[in-house]
Structures are given as C-alpha cells and as structure tokens.
C-alpha positions as CSV (number, residue, x, y, z in Angstrom):
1,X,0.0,0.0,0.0
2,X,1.1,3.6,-1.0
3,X,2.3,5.6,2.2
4,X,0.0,8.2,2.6
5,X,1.2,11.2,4.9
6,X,-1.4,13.4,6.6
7,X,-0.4,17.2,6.7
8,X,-0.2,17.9,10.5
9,X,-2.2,21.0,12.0
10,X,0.1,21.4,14.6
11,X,4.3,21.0,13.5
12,X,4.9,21.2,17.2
13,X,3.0,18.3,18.1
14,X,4.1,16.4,15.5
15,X,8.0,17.2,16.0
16,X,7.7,15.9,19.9
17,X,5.4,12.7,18.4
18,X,8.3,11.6,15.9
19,X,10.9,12.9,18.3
20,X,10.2,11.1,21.0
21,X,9.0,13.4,23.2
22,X,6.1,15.6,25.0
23,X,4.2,18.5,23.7
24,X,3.4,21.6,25.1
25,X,0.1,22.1,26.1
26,X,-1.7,24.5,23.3
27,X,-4.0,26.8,22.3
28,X,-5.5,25.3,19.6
29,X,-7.6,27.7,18.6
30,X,-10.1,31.0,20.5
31,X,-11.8,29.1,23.1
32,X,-10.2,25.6,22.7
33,X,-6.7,24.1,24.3
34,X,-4.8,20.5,24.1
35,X,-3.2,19.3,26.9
36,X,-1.1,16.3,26.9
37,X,-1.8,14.2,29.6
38,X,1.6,11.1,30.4
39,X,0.1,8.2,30.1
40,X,2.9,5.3,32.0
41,X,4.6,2.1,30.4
42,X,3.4,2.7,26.9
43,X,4.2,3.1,23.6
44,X,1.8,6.2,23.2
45,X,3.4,7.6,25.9
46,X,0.4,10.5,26.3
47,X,-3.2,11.2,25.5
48,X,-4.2,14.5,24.5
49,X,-7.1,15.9,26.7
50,X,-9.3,18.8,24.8
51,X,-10.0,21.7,26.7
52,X,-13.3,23.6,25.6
53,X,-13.5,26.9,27.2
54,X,-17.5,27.5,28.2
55,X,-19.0,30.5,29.6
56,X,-18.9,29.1,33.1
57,X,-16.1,27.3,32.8
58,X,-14.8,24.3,30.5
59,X,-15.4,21.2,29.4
60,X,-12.8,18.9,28.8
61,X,-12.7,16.0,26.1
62,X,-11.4,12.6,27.9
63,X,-9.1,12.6,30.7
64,X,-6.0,10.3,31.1
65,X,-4.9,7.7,33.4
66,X,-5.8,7.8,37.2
67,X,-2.0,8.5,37.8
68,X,-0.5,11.1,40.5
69,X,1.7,12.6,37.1
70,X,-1.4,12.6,34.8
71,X,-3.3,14.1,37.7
72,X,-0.8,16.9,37.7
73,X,-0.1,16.8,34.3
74,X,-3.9,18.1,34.1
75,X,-4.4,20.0,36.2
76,X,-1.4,22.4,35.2
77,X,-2.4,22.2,31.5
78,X,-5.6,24.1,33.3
79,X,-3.8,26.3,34.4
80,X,-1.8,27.1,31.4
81,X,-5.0,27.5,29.5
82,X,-6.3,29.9,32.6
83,X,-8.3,27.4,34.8
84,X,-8.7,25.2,37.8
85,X,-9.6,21.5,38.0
86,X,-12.2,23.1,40.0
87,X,-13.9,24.6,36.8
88,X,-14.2,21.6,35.1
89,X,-18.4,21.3,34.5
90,X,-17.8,18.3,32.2
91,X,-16.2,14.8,31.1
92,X,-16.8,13.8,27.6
93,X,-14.9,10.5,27.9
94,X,-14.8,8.9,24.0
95,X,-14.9,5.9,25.3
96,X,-13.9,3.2,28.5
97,X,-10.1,2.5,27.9
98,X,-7.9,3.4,31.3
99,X,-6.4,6.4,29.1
100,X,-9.5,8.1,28.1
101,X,-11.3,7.2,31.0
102,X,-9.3,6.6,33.9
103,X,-9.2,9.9,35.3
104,X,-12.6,10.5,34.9
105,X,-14.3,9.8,38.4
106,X,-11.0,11.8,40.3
107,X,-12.0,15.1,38.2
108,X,-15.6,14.6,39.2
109,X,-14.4,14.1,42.6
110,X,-12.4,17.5,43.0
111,X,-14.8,19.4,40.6
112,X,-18.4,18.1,40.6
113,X,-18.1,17.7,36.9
114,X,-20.8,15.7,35.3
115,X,-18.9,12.2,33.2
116,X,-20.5,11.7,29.7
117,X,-20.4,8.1,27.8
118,X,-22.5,6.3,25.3
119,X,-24.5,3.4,26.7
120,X,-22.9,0.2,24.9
121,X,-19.5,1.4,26.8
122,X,-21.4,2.5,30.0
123,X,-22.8,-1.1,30.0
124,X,-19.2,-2.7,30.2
125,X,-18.0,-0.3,33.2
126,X,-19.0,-2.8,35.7
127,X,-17.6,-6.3,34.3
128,X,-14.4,-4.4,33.3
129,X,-13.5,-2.2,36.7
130,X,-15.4,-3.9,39.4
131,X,-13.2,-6.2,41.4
132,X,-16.1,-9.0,42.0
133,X,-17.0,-9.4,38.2
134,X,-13.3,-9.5,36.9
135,X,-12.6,-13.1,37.6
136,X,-15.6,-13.9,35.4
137,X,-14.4,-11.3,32.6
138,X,-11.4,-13.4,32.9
139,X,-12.5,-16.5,32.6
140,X,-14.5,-15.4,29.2
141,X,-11.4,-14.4,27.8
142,X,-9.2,-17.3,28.6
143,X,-12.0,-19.5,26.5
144,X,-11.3,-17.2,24.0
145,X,-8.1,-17.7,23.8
146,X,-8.0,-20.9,24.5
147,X,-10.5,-21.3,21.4
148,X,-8.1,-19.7,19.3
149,X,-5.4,-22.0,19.5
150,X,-3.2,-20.1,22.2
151,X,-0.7,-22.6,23.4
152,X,-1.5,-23.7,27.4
153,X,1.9,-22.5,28.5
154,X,1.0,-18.7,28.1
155,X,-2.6,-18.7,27.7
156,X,-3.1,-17.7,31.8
157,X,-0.4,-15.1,31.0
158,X,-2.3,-13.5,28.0
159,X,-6.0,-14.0,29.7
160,X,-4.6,-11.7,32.8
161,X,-2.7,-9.5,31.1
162,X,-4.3,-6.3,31.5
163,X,-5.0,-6.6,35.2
164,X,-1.7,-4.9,35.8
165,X,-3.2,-1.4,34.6
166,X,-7.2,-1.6,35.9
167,X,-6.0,0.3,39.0
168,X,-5.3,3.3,36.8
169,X,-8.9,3.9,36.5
170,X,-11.0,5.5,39.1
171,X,-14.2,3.5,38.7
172,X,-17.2,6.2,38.1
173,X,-20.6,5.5,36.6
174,X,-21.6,8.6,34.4
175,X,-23.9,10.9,35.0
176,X,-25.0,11.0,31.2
177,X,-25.5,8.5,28.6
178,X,-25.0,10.1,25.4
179,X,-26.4,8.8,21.9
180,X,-25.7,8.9,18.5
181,X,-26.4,12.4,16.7
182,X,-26.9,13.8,19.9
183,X,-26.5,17.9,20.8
184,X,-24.3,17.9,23.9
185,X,-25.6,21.6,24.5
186,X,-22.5,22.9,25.9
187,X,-22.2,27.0,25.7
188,X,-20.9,28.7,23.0
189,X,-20.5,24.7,21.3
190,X,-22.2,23.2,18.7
191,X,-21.3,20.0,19.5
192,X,-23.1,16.9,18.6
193,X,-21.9,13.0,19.1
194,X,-20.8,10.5,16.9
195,X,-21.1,6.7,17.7
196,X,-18.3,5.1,16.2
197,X,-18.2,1.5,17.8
198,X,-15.0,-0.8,16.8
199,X,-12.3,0.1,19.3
200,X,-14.9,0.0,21.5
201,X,-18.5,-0.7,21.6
202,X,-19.6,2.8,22.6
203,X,-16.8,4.7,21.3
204,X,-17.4,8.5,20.5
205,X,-16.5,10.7,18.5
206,X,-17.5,14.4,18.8
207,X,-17.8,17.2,15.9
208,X,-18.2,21.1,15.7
209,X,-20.0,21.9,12.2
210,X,-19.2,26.0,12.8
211,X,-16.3,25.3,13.6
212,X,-15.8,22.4,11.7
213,X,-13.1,20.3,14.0
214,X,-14.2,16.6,14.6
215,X,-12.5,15.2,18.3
216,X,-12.1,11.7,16.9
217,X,-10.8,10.0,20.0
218,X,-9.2,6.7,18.9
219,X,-11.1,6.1,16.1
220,X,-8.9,8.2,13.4
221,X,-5.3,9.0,14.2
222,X,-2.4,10.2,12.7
223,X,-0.5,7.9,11.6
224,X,-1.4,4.6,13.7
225,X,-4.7,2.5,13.6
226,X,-6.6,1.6,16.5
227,X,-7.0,-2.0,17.4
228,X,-10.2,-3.7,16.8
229,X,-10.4,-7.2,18.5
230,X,-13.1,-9.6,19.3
231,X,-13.2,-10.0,23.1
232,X,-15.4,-10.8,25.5
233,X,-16.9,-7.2,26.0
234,X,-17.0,-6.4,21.7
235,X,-19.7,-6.9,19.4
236,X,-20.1,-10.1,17.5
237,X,-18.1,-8.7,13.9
238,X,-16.2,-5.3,15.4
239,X,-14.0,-5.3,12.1
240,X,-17.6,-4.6,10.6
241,X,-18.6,-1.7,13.1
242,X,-15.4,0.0,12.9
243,X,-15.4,0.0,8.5
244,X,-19.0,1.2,8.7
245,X,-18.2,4.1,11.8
246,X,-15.3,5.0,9.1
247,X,-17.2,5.4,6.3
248,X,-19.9,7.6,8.7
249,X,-17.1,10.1,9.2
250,X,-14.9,10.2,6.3
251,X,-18.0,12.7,4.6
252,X,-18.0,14.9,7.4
253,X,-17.1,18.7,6.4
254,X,-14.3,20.0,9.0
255,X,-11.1,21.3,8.3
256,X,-9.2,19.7,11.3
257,X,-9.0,16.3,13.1
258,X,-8.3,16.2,16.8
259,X,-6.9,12.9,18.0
260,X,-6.5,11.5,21.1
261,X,-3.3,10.5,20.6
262,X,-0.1,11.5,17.8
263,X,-0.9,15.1,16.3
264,X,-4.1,16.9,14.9
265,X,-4.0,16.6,11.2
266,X,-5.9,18.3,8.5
267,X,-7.5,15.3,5.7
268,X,-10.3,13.3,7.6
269,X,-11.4,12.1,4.2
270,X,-7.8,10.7,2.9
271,X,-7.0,9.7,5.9
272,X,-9.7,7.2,6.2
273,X,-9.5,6.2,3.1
274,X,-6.1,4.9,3.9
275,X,-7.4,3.7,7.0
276,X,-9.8,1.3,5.2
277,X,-7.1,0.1,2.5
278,X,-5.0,-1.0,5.1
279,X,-7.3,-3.6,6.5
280,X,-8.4,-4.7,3.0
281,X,-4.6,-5.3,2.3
282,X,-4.9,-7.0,6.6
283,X,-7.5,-9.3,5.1
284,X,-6.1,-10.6,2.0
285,X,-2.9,-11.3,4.2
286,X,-5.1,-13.5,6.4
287,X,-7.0,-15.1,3.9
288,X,-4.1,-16.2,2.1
289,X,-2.6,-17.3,5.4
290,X,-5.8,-19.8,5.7
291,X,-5.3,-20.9,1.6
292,X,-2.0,-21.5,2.3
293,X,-2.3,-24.2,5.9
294,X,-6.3,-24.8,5.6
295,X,-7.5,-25.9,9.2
296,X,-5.1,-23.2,11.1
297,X,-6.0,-21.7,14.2
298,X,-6.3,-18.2,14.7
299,X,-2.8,-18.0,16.7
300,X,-1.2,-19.3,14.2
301,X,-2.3,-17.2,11.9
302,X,-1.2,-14.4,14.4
303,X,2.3,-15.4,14.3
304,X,2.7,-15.3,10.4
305,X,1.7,-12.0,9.8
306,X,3.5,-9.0,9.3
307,X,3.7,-7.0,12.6
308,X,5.1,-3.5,13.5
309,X,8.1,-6.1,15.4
310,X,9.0,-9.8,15.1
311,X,6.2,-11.7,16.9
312,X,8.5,-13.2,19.2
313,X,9.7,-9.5,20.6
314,X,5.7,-8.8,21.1
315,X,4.7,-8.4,24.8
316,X,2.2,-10.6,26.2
317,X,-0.2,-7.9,26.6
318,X,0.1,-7.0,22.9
319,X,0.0,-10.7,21.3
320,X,-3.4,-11.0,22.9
321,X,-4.5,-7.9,21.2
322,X,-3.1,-9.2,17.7
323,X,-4.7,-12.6,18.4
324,X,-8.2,-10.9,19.1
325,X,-7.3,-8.5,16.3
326,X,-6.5,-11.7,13.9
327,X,-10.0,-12.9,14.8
328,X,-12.2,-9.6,14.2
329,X,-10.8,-10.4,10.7
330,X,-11.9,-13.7,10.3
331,X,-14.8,-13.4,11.8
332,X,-15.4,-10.3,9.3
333,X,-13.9,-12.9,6.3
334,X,-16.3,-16.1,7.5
335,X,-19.0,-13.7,7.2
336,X,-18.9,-12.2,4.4
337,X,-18.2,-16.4,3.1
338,X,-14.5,-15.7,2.2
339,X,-13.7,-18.1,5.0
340,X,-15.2,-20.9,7.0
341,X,-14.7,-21.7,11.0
342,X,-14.6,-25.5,12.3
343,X,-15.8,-25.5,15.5
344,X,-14.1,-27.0,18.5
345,X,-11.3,-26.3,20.4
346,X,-9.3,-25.2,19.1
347,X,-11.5,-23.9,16.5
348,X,-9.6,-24.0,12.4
349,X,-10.1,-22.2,10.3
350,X,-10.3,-22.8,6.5
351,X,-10.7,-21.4,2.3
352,X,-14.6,-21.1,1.8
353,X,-14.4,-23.1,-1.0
C-alpha cells in the first residue's frame, strides 16, 4: 500500500510525536486548548485531553490515566490555559479504555463535573472495573483464547494480562449517557456525538460543524490505527462496526482532526480512506494465510503476519491484542463467506471453498 502522509495541524505536536517526546500544552484555537496528559509504560506515551472553554467554565474532552503525574499533568495544563480543575463542568470521555477514562471519576471528585459516555461502553464499566466481576471477565477471555489456539503455557499469561493497569482507572458510573447524533448543548458549542463503535462498543466521536473540528478519539489518528479485536466485551463482527463508523465520518465537512493520541491533522477524508485500504490489504494477508495451511488456528495465523516487530519480541499484553485482532478479521472474512470456521477447540479455520 502507497504511504500516505497526513499534513499535521500542529508541526509542534508532530515534532515531539516523531521525536520522541512531549508537547506543550496549546492553544488550539479561541476558546479551545490540548493538553497532553503522560500516560505510564506505553508506547503512546500521552493522551491528549481537549480543553473547551464554556461560559462558566470548560469542558474537557477525555481525561487520562488515574496517575498522580497525569493528575498533575492536568491540572497544570488548566492552568496554562487559565483554569482550575475546580472549573471543570464536564467529562466527555470517547470511550472506557484506562487512558480516556481513567481519570474520569478523580476530576468529578475534585470538581463536581458531570462524566459523559454512550450506553454500549457505559454497559461494560462494571464487568471491566469492578473487582467482584473481573474473575468472570477473565475466565470469558481465557476461553477465547484458548478457542483460538493459544498454546497452554501462556494462555493464563495473555488471559490476565491487563490486570496490571485496571488500577489506573478511578471507577465512576456517568452521569450521562449520550447517543448517536446527539446535541451535547455545551455553551458557545455546537457539538453533537458520533457513535463510532470498533475500538470499543460505545466509542465516540465528537464534531463542531461552525467550527468544523471533529474530536475523533481513537477512532482516526495520525499515523497509527486503533485496534479492533473480538473479546469478550466487543460486538459479534467489530471489524464490521469499525469499516461502517469510518465510512460515517470520512463525509463529514471540517477542516481539522483532533486525535487523542499523535498530532491533529488536516485530511479526515484521505486519511480514512487509507485507514480502510489498510485492513483490506490486513484481510487478503489472512486469507491467504488460511489458503496456504487450511485448518489453522487463529494464533497461528497471528504469528505469520506481518507486525510492527518480530512476533517473538511482542509483549504478552500485545499478542493478545493481535490474536483478538486476527480474529475480528476472520470473523469479518467467515461472514462475508471468504472463510469458513470448524468448531471445537481449538476452532480451524479454513478457504470457503
């Protein structure tokens, strides 16, 4: 596939991206900051938190980690931009992942702020965060993985492998349950909400047509795509969701993209059109990985696909997430009859024909 470079918004941001480093928080534009927020022990190394200035205050656009530094972090990017944590009269959180929403419930805590998500990601807060439904959430992903062909030895690794972070999340139901299309009747904002589901099941997006910006969350970045796995908290074809979300937004009129993560960028439209060759060129891989060993287990066609690294460099964490990934594409193949699934356990997978 042809490398397709986005024109950044924001040289800045994009300089500390491919640097290596941190941004400075910024005024985006009248009214509307960025504010990088640290986010520990990962590639990403920060999320970018929107500040939308209001007439009593702001309104913010996700929140970070429930870490001491991306407490701070925030809460002098505020300050930068004029404010106190204290002002904060809103938490439009895109969607449930520790970044996004971890900090969530600690801003509400120190500001009375109301917490905004769509239902299909408010439904999962409870299996994912509470302590007495974890095990079960567990459990439902080891027999996924175990279905998938992960080998014994690690699969108790890779079924447990996010427990490590859920701490970084303050757990908070929200206040408000936002739908698609949606007016989210903030002053002196237009905005109005996007569902997006594919990263996650209630994923958001948010867009300003007078102003013409679109927050896209995790949904469209820079230069990265976001991963789109069947788990146990995911729709039944994700892969499906997240091409059809794609296509909702790649018509949208604004001039700028505002990610959660990387650098704003200027072409929605060309980017997502990239975006969706990329998995078409995914889905040929797989499929001629299946023509090639008919009656192969989804692992295994994990490990012979080309990855960002050698698969045997890949943290646990991360081949779970390429193993669900490698699934959300066959399940999207079997269903569209490209492929077909032999059940059992493991299930193999094989050519339609």
């Amino acid at each position: 596939m042809a490398k397709f470079v986005v024109t950044p918004s924001s040289q800045a941001q994009r300089d500390a991206w491919t640097g290596g480093g941190f941004p400075e928080v910024e005024r985006v534009r009248p009214g509307l900051w960025s504010v990088p927020v640290p986010i520990p022990i990962n590639p990403l190394r920060y999320v970018l938190v929107y500040v939308l200035e209001l007439t009593d205050g702001v309104a913010i656009v996700d929140a970070g980690w429930n870490t001491d530094e991306a407490y701070d972090a925030l809460v002098a990017g505020l300050r930068v931009a004029g404010y106190e944590i204290t002002d904060v009269k809103g938490v439009l959180v895109t969607h449930i992942h520790p970044d996004h929403y971890g900090l969530a419930g600690r801003v509400r805590e120190a500001s009375g702020a109301w917490i905004a998500l769509h239902p299909a990601d408010a439904a999962l807060v409870g299996e994912r965060y509470d302590d007495a439904a974890i095990d079960s959430l567990v459990a439902r992903e080891r027999e996924l993985l175990l279905r998938s062909g992960v080998p014994r030895a690690t699969l108790d690794e890779l079924a447990g492998a996010s427990m490590a972070i859920r701490h970084m999340v303050a757990v908070a139901k929200p206040d408000r349950l936002v739908e698609d299309g949606e007016a989210l009747g903030l002053p002196g904002w237009d905005l109005r909400a996007l569902w997006t589901p594919g990263h996650s099941p209630g994923h958001l997006c948010f867009v300003s047509p007078s102003r013409r910006l679109l927050f896209s969350g995790d949904h469209v970045l820079a230069r990265i795509t976001p991963i789109v796995a069947v788990h146990p908290q995911s729709g039944p074809n994700p892969l499906a969701d997240y091409l059809d979300a794609l296509a909702a937004v790649r018509e949208l009129d604004v001039d700028e993209v505002l990610p959660a993560h990387e650098y704003r960028f200027l072409e929605l439209a060309e980017r997502v059109h990239h975006v969706m060759a990329h998995h078409d060129e995914r889905l040929a891989e797989i499929e001629a990985v299946v023509a090639a060993g008919p009656g192969v287990t989804c692992w295994a066609v994990a490990t012979r696909l080309t990855w960002s690294r050698p698969w045997e460099t890949i943290a646990p964490f991360m081949r779970r997430a390429a193993t669900n990934e490698t699934l959300a594409h066959l399940v999207w193949l079997e269903a569209r009859g490209r492929v077909r699934r032999e059940g059992g356990v493991p299930e193999l997978w094989h050519p339609a024909g």
